[in-house]
C-alpha positions as CSV (number, residue, x, y, z in Angstrom):
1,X,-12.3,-18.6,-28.3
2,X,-11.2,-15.7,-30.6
3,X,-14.7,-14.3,-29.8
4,X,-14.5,-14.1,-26.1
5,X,-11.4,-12.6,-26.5
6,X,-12.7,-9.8,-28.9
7,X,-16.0,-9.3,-26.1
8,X,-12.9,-8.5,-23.4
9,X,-10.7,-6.3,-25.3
10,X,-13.7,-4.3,-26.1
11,X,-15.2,-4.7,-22.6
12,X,-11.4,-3.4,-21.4
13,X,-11.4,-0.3,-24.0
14,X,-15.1,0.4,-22.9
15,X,-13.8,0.4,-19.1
16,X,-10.8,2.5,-20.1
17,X,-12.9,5.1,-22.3
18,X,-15.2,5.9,-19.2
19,X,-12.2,5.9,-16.6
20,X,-10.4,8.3,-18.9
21,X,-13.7,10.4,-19.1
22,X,-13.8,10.9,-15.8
23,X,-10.2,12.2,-15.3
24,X,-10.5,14.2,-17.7
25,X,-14.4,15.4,-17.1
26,X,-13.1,18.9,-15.4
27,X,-10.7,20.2,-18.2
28,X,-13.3,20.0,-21.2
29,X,-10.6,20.6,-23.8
30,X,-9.0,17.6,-23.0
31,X,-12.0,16.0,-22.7
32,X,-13.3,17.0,-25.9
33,X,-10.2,16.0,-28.1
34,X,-10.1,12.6,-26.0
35,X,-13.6,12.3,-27.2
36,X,-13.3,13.2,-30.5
37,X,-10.4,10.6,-30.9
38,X,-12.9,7.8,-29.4
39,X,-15.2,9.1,-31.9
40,X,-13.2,7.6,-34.9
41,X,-13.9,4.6,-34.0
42,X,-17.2,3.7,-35.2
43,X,-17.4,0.6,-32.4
44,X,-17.5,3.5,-29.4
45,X,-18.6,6.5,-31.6
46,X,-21.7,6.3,-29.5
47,X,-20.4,6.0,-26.4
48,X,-18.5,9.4,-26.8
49,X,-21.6,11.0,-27.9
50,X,-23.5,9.5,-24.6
51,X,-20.4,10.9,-22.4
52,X,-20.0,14.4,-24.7
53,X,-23.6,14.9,-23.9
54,X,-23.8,14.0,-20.1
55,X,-23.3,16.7,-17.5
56,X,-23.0,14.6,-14.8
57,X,-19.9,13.2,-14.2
58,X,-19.9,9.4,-15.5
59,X,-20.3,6.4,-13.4
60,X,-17.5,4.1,-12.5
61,X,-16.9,1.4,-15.2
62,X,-18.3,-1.1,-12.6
63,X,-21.6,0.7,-12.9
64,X,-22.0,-0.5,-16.4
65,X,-20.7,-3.8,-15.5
66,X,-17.2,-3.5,-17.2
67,X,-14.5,-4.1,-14.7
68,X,-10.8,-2.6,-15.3
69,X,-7.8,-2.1,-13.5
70,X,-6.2,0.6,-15.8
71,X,-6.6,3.2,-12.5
72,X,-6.5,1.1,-9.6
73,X,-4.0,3.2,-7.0
C-alpha cells in the first residue's frame, strides 16, 4: 500500500511540475528559478533538465499519462 501511494504522490508532483512549466513557460526568469528549485530534487532533476532544454511549450500532463487537477478552472 505505502508503495502505491509513493507512485501517486510522485505521479501528482510530476503533473504539477509540467502544469507549472507551462504557466510559467513565457516569463523565463520565473521559469528558470521554478526550475532550478525542481532541480534539487534529485527524483525530478531530470525532468527540469528535459523542460529547461525544450523550446516548445510542454504538453499537458495528460500527454505523459499523469493526470492532475491542480489547474482545472
Amino acid at each position: 500500500m505505502a508503495a502505491e501511494g509513493a507512485v501517486g504522490e510522485s505521479e501528482h508532483i510530476k503533473a504539477l511540475i509540467i502544469s507549472t512549466t507551462q504557466a510559467l513557460r513565457e516569463d523565463k526568469d520565473a521559469l528558470g528559478t521554478f526550475l532550478g528549485v525542481v532541480r534539487r530534487s534529485e527524483r525530478f532533476a531530470e525532468l527540469a533538465d528535459t523542460m529547461q532544454q525544450s523550446t516548445a511549450r510542454p504538453a499537458k500532463p495528460s500527454f505523459y499519462g499523469v493526470h492532475s487537477t491542480e489547474f482545472d478552472s
